[in-house]
N, C-alpha and C positions, 0 to 999 in steps of 0.2 A: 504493500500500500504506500502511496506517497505519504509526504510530508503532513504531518496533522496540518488542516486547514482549520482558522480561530473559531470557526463555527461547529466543529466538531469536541471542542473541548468548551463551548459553550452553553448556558441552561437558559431556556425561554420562560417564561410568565408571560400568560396570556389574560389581557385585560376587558373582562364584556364593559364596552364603556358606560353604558344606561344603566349599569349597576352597581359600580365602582363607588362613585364619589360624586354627588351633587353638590354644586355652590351657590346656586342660585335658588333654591328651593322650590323648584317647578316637581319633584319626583323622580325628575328621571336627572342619572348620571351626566358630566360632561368632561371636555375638555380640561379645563381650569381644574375640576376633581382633579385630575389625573397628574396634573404639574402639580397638584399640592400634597400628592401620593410617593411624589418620585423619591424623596429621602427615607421613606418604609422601605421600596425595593431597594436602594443602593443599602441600605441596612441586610435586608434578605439575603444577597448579595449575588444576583440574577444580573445576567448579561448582557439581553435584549428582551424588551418587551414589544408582545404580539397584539396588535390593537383590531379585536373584533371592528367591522363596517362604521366609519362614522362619515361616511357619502350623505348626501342629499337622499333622503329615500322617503318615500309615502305611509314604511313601516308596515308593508303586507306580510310580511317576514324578521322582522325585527332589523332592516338595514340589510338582509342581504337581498333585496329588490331595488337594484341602486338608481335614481332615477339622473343622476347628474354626479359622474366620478372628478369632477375637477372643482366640485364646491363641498363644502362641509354642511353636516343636518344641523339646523337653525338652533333645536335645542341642544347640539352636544357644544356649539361656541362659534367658530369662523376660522377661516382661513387663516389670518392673524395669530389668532390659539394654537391651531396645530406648528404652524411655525416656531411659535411660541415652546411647545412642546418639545420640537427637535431641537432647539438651543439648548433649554435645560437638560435634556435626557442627555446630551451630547457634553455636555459640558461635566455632566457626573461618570461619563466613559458609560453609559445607557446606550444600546443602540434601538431605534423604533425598528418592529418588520411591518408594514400593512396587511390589510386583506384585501384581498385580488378577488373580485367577484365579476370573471368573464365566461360563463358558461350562458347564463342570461341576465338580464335589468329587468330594471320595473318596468309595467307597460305604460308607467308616465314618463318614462326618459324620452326627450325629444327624437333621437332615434325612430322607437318604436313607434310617436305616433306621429312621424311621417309616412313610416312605411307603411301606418294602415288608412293612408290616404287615398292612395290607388293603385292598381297592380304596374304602374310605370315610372311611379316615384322612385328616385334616384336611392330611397333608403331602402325600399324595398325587401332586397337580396340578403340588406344587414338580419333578417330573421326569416326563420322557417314557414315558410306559405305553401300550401296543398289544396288540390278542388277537394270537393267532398267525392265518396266513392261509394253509387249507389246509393246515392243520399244521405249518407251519414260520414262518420271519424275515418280520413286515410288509412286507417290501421285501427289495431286494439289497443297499444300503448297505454297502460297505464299509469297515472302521474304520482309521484313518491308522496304526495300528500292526500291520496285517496281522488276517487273519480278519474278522468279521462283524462288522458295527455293530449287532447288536444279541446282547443275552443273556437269556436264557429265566430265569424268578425262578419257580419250583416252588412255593414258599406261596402266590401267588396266579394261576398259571397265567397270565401275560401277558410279555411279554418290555418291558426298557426299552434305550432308545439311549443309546449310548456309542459318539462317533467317534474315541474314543481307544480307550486300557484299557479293558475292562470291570471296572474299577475305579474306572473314572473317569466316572459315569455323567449326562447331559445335564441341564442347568437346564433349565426348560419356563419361557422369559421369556413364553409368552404369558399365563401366569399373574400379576394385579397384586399381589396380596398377594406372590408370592415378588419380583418385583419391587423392593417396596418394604423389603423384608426387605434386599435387597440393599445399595439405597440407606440404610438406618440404620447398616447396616455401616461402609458409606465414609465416612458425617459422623462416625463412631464414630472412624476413623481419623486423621480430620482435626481431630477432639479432641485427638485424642494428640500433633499435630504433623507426623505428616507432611507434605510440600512436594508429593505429585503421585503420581499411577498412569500404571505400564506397563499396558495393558489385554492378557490372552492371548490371542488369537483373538477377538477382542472380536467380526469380522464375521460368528464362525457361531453368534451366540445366537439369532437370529429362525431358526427353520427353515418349510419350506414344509408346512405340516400336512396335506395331501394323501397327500406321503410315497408319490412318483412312485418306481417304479422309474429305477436310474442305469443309463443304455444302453453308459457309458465301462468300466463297471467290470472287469476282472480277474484274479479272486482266483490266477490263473497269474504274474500279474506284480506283486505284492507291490503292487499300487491300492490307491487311497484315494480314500472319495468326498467326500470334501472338497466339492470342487466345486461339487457336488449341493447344500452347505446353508452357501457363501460369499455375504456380502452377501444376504440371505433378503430377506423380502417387506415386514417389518416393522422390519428393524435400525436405518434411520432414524430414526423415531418411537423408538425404544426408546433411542437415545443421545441425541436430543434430550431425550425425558422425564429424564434419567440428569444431562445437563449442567443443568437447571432444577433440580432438586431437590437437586443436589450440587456440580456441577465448577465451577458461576457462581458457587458461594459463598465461594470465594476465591479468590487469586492464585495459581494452582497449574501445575506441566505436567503435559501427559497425552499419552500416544502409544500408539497402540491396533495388536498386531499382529494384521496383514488377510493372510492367504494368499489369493491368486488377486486381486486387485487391481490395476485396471486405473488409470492416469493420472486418467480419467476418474471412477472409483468415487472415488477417495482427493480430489480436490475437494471430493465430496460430502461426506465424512469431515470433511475438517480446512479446507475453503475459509475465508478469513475472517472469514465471513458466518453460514459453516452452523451453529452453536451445538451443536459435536456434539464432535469433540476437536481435538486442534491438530498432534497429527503423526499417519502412521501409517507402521510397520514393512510394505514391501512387499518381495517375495522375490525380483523378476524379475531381478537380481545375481546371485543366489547359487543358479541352478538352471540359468547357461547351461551347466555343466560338469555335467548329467545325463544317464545312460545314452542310448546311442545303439539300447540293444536294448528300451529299452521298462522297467528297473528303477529306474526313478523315480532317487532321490540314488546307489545304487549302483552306480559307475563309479569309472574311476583315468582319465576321459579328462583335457586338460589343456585348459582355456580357450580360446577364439579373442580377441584383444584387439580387431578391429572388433565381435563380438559386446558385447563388457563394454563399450567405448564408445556404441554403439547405445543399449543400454540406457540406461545412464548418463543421458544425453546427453537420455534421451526424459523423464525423470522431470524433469530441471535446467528441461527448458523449458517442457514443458507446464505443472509447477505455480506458476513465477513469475509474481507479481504477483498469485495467484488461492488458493496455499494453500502449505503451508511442509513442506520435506522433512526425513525422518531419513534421516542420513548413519551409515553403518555397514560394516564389512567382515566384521565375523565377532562371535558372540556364542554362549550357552552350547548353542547347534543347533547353530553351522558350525565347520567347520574351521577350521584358525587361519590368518588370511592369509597371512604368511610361507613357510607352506608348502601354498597353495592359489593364491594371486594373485604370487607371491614368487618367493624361492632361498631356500632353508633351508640347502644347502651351506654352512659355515663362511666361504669368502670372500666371499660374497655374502651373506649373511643377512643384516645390519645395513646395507646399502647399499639392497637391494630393499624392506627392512621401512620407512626411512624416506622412499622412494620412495612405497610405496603411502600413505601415511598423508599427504603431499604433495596426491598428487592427492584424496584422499577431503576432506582439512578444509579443500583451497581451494576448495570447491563452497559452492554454497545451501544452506542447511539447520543441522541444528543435529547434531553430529557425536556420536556414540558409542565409547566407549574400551572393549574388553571385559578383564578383568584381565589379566594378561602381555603383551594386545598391546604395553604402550608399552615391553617389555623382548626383545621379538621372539620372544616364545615358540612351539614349535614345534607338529605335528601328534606324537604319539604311535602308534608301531607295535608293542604288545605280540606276543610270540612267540604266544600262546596267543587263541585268541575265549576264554577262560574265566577270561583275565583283564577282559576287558571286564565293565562295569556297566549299560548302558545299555543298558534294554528296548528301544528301536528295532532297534537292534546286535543284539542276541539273538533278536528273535525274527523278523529280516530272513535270520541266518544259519539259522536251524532252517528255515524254510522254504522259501528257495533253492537250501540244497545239502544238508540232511537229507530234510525230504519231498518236494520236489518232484525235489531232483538237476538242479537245470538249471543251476548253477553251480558248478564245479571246488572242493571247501575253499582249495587255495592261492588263485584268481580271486577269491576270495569276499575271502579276506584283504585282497589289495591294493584291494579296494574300501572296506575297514573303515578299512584306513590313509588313505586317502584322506578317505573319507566319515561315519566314526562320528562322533555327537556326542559321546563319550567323548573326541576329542585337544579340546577345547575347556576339559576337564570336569578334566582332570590338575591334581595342587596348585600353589599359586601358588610359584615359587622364588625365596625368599628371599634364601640367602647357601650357602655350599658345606656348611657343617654336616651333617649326618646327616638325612637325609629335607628337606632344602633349606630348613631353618626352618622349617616346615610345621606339624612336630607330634615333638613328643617320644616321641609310640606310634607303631602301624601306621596307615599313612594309609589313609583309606576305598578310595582306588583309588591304582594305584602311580601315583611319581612317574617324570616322564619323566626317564630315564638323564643325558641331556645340561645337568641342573642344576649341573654344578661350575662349566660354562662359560657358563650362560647363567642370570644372578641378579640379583636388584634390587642385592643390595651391590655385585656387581661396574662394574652400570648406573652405578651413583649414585657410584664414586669414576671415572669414566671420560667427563673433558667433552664427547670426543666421542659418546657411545652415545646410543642409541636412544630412550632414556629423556629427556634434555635436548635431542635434535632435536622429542619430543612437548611439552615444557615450551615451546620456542620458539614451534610451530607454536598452542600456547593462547595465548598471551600477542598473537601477533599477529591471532587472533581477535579478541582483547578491546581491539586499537588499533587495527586499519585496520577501519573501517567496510563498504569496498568489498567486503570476504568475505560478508559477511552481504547489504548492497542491492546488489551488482553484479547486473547480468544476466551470462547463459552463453552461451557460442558454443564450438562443436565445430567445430576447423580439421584437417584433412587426415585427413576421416574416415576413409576406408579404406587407411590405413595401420596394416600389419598388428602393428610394432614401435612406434612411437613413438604417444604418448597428448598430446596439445597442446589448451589449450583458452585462450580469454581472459574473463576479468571486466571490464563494461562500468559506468561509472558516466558523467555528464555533463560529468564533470571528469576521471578517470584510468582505466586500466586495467592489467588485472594480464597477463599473457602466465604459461601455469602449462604446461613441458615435463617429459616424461616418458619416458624411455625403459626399455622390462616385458623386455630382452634382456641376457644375458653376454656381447655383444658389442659393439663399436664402431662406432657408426656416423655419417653424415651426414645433417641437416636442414638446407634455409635458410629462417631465420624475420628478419623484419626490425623493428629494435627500433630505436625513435625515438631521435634524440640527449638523452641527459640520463636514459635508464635507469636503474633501480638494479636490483641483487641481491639480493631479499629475502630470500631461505634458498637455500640447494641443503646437498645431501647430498656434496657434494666440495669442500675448500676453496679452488681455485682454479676459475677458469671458461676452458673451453678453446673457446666460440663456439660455431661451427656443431659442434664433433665433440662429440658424447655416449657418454660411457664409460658400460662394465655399469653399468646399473639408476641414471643420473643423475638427477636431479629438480633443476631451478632453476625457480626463479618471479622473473619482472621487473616490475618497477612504474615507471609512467611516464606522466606528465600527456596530459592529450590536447589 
């Protein structure tokens, strides 16, 4: 492998900005929050921060329906702000990455509504237009937030694709003008200072213009034909051209989320060679806990820990030495790990949060902080779905147990609790104050109840919390070498409690144990004379016996 590049030995924090920090007291998050946040991260001691959408957007999707990518949304601040932002970040050795939302916009970006002006408008081509076929939808596509991928546009009798919202209606990348529209954009940004893009779905921009009937699809089981138009025909070529005319032009990171991506696919993606991006977000974690009835994310089942190793295990090995992983547990889609991979129970909740976080940043790759994780923030169970905000959430409940009735209201709940992207989406807690430091007004969505107990001020005067176990585990990123070029090896796979795994260098290795139980139990592992104890989450070491949810990692010459 070549030379570490600085992003490989670097840790991201990912900030939802509408949920961070409000300073003006409207409810929702903003910019100004964020610059008044920056001396907690440089505390934390995170490298780059990942700034969820703060585009101009109508908010059909919380910002990722962007209606205007070269102005800022009114309530996160102004153009001025974000500038504002990259001085300060920049000035504390912070780097920003953005989020890159070009798969589609909103269907209020001027874009989109010229092209539904007439079939000869010059913008036309920038989106997916199809006649109807036999009177109905081009195809069966189904769109990943339930109902049909496509919607019928009455001014000029054709329907276009949106595999989201039909709000959110499709870029047509086979077009090079809109292409290259694209591309002015991102050197537009790279003007501005920013350090790097999250790319969104970046692998369903090429689709297959044939626009096959999907045989997988359905619309009984809340489907989505994803599938149907992941890694397309042409998506290669399309981020090659993408990395030549942009991403090669400076020292930047970039990590591109790929749904349905194989070991294999994501080489192609990020290999060292390939000139295309350098991470990508892959999902195969975070869907072993999907319905066992066929309802995609909605289930309250509970994990298999050979399952989450398997995976794990397959991504650590296959990409060493040939292309570079993102490490991640949960972010503004999933659940919060603590109380997904965890114990969120009060005795355990800080025990298992720094557990999980053990085995995630002692792997290959470059790790992910989503905001509250490093304070153990939890999943959120409003009493009500009509507290919920999240179009997934809403219109997964209207469907399952309003039209179709094939899931119970309470069944449905316990799936919400479990599975909304809303417990992810709750405001950041501060200190015990009134709305958790948040916001002086109503906050955009409630705050979860359990903020008096569970808060940055509380974290941050308490040397042992969760907070400074995360500060530990960056800092020894940034000194042992071996986390970053070790290789991986999975020891005592099918073992259903304990999670063991070792880092190989030519000279040392790490031994990294783990026990996901609120039980005690026994392992024998054998640890060369002259060991050390790098971290554990208990402050003494009790050998072979592992108390609920332990985590030590040993280091030792070879």
């Amino acid at each position: 492998m070549m030379k570490n590049k600085w992003w490989q030995e670097a840790v991201v924090y990912q900030v939802y900005p509408r949920s961070f920090q409000d300073t003006d007291g409207d409810g929702m998050g903003d910019i100004p929050g964020i610059i008044q946040r920056l001396p907690y991260l440089k505390k934390l001691g995170i490298d780059v921060i990942w700034l969820s959408p703060v585009y101009k957007s109508p908010n059909a999707d919380n910002g990722y329906d962007i209606s205007d990518y070269q102005a800022i949304q009114p309530a996160f601040g102004s153009m001025a702000d974000i500038k504002k932002l990259f001085k300060a970040a920049h000035e504390l050795n912070l780097k920003i990455m953005m989020d890159l939302v070009v798969n589609h916009t909103s269907d209020e970006h001027a874009w989109f509504q010229q092209s539904r002006q007439s079939k000869d408008n010059p913008y036309r081509d920038f989106y997916i237009w199809r006649d109807p076929v036999d009177g109905h939808e081009p195809n069966n596509w189904a769109s990943d937030f339930g109902g049909r991928a496509w919607a019928f546009d009455e001014q000029t009798g054709q329907y276009y694709l949106h595999i989201f919202s039909k709000k959110q209606p499709d870029l047509n990348w086979e077009n090079p003008k809109l292409r290259q529209a694209i591309y002015d954009m991102m050197n537009w940004w790279l003007e501005q200072g920013v350090d790097g893009f999250r790319m969104d779905v970046i692998n369903l921009i090429s689709k297959d213009m044939q626009f096959p009937d999907d045989p997988s699809v359905d619309f009984g089981k809340h489907s989505s034909s994803m599938e149907m138009v992941a890694n397309g025909p042409r998506v290669h070529e399309f981020l090659r051209e993408m990395n030549e005319k942009v991403l090669s032009q400076a020292d930047i990171i970039t990590v591109g989320e790929t749904p349905g991506v194989t070991p294999a696919d994501a080489i192609k993606y990020t290999g060292f060679d390939a000139h295309e991006l350098q991470m990508v977000f892959q999902f195969e974690h975070t869907v072993i806990d999907d319905s066992k009835d066929g309802l995609g994310k909605w289930s309250d089942e509970r994990f298999d820990l050979v399952d989450l190793k398997r995976v794990l295990s397959k991504w650590q090995v296959a990409l060493d030495g040939k292309a570079w992983n993102s490490l991640y547990w949960n972010n503004h889609d999933r659940p919060r790990v603590v109380s997904r991979f965890g114990d969120e129970r009060p005795a355990y909740r800080e025990l298992s949060a720094k557990m999980l976080a053990t085995v995630l940043h002692f792997m290959q790759g470059t790790p992910y902080i989503y905001q509250g994780e490093e304070i153990g923030m939890t999943n959120i169970a409003y009493d009500d779905i009509n507290e919920y905000q999240d179009i997934d959430t809403l219109n997964a409940y209207q469907d399952l147990v309003v039209n179709q009735k094939i899931v119970s209201p309470e069944k449905m709940m316990t799936y919400v609790y479990h599975s909304s992207r809303d417990n992810a989406r709750t405001p950041m807690q501060w200190d015990t104050s009134t709305q958790a430091g948040f916001t002086t007004g109503k906050p955009w969505l409630n705050i979860n109840k359990n903020y008096p107990q569970i808060n940055v001020a509380n974290a941050v005067d308490d040397s042992n919390s969760i907070f400074y176990y995360y500060q530990r585990l960056i800092k020894l990123r940034h000194e042992l070498s071996i986390m970053t070029t070790g290789h991986y090896e999975l020891l005592a796979a099918d073992d259903a409690d304990v999670y063991i795994y070792k880092r190989t260098t030519a000279d040392e290795e790490l031994l990294v144990i783990a026990n996901f139980t609120d039980k005690k139990l026994q392992r024998e592992f054998d640890l060369p004379v002259g060991s050390t104890r790098v971290i554990s989450n208990y402050v003494d070491d009790t050998g072979h016996t592992l108390r609920p949810y332990e985590a030590k990692v040993y280091r030792y010459d070879k």
